[in-house]
SELO-909971 format. One record per residue (C-alpha): residue in one letter; x, y, z. Coordinates in Angstrom, 1 decimal, padded with zeros to 4 digits, always signed. Example, Ala and Ser with C-alpha at 12.3 -4.5 7.8 and 13.67 -1.06 7.14 Angstrom:
SITE; rest; u; v; w
SITE; A; +012.3; -004.5; +007.8;
SITE; S; +013.7; -001.1; +007.1;
This chain:
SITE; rest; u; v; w
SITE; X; -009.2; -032.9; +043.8;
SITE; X; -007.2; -029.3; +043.9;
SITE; X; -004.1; -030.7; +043.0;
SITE; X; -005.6; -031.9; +039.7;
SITE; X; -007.5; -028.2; +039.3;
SITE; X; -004.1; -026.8; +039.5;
SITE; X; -002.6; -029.3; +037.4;
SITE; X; -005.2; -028.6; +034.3;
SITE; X; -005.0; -025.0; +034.7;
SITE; X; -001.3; -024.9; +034.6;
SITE; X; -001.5; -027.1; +031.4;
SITE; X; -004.4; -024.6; +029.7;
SITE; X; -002.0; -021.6; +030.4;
SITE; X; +000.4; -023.3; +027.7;
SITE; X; -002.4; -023.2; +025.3;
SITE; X; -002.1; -021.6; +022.3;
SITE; X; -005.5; -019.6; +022.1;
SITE; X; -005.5; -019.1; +018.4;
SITE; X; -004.7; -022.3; +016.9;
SITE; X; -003.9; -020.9; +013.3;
SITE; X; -001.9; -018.3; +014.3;
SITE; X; +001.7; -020.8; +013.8;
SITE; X; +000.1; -021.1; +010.4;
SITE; X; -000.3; -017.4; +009.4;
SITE; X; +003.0; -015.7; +008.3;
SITE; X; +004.0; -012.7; +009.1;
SITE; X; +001.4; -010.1; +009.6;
SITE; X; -000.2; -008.6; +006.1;
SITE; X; +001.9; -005.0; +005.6;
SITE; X; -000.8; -002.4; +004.3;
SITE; X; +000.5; +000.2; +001.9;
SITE; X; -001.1; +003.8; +002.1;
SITE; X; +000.1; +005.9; -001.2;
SITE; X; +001.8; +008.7; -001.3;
SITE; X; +000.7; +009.7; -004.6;
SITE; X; -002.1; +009.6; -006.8;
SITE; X; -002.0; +009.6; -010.6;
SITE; X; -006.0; +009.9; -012.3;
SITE; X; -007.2; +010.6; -015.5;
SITE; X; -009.1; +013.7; -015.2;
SITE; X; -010.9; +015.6; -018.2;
SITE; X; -008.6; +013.7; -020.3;
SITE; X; -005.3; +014.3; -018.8;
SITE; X; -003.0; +012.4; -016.8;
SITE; X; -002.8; +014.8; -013.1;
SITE; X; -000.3; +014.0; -010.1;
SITE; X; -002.2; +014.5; -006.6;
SITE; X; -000.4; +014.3; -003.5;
SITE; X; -001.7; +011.9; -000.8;
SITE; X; -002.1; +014.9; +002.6;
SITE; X; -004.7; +013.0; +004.3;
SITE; X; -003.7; +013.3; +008.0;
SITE; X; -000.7; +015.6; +007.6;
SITE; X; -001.3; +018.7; +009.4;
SITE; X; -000.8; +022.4; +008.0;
SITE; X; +002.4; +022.6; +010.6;
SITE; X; +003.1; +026.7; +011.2;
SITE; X; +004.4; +028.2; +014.4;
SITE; X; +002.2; +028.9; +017.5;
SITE; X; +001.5; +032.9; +017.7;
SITE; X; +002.4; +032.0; +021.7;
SITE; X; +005.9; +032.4; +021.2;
SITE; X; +005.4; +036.1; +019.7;
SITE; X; +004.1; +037.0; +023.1;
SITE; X; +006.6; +035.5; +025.0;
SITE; X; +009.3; +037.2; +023.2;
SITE; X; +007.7; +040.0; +024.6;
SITE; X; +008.6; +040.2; +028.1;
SITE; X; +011.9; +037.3; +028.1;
SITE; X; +015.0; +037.9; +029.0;
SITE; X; +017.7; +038.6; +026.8;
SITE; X; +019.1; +034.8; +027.6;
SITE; X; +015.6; +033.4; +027.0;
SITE; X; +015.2; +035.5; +023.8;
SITE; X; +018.2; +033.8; +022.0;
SITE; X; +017.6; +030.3; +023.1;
SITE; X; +013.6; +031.0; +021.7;
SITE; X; +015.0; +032.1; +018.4;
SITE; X; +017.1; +029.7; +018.2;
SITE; X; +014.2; +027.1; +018.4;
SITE; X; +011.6; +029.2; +015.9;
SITE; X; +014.3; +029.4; +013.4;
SITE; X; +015.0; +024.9; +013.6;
SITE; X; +011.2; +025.6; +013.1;
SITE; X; +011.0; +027.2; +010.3;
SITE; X; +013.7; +025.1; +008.6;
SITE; X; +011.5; +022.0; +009.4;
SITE; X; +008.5; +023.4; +007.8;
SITE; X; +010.4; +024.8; +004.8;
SITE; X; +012.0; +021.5; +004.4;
SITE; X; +009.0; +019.6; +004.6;
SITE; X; +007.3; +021.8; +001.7;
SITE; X; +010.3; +021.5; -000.5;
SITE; X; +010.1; +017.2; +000.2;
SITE; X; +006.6; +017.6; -001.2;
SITE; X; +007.4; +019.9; -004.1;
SITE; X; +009.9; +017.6; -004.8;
SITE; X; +008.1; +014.6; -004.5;
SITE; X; +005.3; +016.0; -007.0;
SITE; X; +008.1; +017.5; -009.7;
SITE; X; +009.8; +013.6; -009.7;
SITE; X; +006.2; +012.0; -010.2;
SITE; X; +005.0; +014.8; -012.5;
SITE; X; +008.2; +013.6; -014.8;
SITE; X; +008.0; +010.4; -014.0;
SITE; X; +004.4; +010.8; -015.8;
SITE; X; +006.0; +012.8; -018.7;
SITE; X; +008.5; +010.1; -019.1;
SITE; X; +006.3; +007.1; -018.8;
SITE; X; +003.0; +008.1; -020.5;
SITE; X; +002.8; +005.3; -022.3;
SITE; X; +002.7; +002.8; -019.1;
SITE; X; -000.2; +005.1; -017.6;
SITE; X; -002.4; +004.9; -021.2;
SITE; X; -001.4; +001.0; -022.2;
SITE; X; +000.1; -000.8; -018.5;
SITE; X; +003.3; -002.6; -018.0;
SITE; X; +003.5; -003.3; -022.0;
SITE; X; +004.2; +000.7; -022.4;
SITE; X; +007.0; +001.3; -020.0;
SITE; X; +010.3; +002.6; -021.5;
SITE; X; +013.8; +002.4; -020.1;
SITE; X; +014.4; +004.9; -017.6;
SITE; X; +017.5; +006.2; -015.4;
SITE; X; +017.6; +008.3; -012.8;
SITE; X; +019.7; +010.8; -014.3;
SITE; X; +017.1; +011.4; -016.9;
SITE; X; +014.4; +012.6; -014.0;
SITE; X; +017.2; +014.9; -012.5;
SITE; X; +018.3; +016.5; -015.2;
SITE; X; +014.8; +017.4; -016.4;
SITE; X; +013.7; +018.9; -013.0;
SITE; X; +016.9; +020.3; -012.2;
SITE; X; +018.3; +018.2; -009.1;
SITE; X; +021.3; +016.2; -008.2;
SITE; X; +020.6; +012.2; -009.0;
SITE; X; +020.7; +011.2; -005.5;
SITE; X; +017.7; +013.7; -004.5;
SITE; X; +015.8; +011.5; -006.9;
SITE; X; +016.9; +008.1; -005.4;
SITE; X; +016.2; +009.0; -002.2;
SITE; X; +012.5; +010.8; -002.9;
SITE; X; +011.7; +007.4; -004.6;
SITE; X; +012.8; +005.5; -002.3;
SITE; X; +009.7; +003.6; -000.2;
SITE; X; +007.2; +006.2; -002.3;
SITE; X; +004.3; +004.7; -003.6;
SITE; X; +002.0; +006.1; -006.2;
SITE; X; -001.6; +004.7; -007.2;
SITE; X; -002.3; +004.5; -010.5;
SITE; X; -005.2; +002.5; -012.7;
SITE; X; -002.8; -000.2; -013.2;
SITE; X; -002.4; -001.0; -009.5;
SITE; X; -000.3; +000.2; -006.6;
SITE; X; +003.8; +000.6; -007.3;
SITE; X; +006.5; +001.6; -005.5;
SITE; X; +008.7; +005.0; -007.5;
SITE; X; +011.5; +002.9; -007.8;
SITE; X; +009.7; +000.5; -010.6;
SITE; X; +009.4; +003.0; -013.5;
SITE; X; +013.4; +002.7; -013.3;
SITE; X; +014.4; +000.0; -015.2;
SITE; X; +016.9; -000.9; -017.7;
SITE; X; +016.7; -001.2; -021.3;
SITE; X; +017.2; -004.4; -023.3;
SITE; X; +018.4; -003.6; -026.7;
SITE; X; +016.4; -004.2; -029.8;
SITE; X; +017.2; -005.2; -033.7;
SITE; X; +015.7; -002.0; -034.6;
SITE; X; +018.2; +000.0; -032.2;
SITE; X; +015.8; +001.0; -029.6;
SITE; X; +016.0; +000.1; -026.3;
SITE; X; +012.6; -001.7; -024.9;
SITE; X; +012.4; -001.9; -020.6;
SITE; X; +013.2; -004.5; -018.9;
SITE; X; +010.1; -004.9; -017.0;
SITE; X; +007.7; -004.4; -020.5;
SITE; X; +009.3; -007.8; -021.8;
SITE; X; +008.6; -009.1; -017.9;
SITE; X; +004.8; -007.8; -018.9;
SITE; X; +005.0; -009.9; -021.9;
SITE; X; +006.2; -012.8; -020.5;
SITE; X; +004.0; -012.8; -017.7;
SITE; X; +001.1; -012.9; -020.0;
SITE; X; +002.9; -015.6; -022.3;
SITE; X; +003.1; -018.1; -019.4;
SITE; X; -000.8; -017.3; -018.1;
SITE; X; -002.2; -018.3; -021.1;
SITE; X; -000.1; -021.1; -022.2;
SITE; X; -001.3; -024.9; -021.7;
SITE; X; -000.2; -025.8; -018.0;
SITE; X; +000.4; -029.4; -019.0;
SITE; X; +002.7; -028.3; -022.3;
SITE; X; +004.3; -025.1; -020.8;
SITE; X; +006.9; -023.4; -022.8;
SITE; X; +009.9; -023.7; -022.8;
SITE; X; +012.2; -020.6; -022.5;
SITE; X; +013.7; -020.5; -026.3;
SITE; X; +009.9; -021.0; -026.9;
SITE; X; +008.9; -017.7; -025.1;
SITE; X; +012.2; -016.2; -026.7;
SITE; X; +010.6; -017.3; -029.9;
SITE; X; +007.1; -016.1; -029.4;
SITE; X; +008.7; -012.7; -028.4;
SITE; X; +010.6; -012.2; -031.2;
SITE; X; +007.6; -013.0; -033.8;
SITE; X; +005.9; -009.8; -031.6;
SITE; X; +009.0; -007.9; -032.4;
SITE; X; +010.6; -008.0; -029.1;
SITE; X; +014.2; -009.7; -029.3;
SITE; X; +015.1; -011.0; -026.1;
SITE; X; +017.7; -013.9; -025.6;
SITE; X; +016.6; -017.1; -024.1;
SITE; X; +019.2; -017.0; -020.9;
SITE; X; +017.7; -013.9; -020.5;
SITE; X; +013.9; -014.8; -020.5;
SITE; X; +015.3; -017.5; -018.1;
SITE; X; +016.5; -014.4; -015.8;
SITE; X; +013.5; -013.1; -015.9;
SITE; X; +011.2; -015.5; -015.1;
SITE; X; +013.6; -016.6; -012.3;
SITE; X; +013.2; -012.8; -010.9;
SITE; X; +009.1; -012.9; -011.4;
SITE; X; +009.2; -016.7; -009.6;
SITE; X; +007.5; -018.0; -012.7;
């Protein structure tokens, strides 16, 4: 009868019309880069990611206008095409920036570009600013949320920053090379005897890399292995 048709539809509008979707997480988050580092005739070269970012320059329109304004219309105008012409300037300098960070990033962290993770070599921002010339903040905050794509897979600026772990032959190793190594300890070791963490401590030091058991502990507590 109708009461029972409006019964059953008021019960399908509390549906949930895509049953997974409680299931899910939160939505995937795609990452465009903003940089591109390739091998190219043999050398390591920084390209800048300008797909979809328009050539801005000012409309000739305004030239014209000028023309015939008034002298109160005139000022306000210039006003605005000068804001303008800050904006664009500022936007080319970002980009200039962004490539002369990279482009000593890449100086800096060759080894990590020809070898992977294994290369990488402690690295501070104060290094990158004082080779291009900028105050150490610039550099934090043009790395910040950049990512650059490289053969070894997509990472974020910020993670050829790291610190360095001292070694017995007094040079400093990166913290995130002796994450590499452990990483690649623990994926080949036998899931039903894994090691323990004076074992990977162990292990490392044989392949010269000392490293203290608390802090292969750390480590693998920061990689969720």
């Amino acid at each position: 009868d109708v009461e029972e048709v409006i019964e059953y539809h008021r019960m399908m509008q509390d549906f949930e019309p895509y049953p997974g979707r409680g299931y899910g997480g939160n939505s995937a988050r795609y990452i465009t880069p903003d940089i591109y580092i390739d091998r190219r005739g043999g050398e390591w070269v920084v390209l800048l990611n300008e797909d979809g970012m328009p050539d801005l320059r000012i409309s000739r329109y305004y030239q014209k206008v000028l023309q015939n304004a008034s002298k109160k219309d005139k000022d306000y105008i210039l006003d605005k095409l000068r804001g303008a012409e800050f904006l664009i300037k500022s936007i080319n300098k970002r980009r200039k920036t962004i490539r002369r960070v990279t482009e000593s990033i890449l100086k800096y962290q060759r080894a990590f570009f020809d070898l992977g993770a294994s290369g990488l070599r402690p690295l501070v921002l104060q290094e990158v600013a004082d080779d291009i010339g900028v105050h150490m903040s610039t550099v934090s905050r043009v790395t910040r949320n950049k990512y650059v794509h490289t053969p070894h897979g997509l990472f974020e600026l910020k993670y050829f920053f790291s610190a360095g772990v001292r070694q017995q032959d007094g040079e400093d190793m990166a913290a995130e090379a002796i994450k590499s190594k452990i990483r690649e300890l623990v994926q080949d070791e036998n899931k039903k005897k894994p090691f323990s963490d004076q074992a990977i401590a162990n292990f490392l030091k044989e392949a010269g890399v000392s490293v203290a058991r608390r802090t292969v502990a750390k480590y693998r507590e920061a990689m969720g292995i």
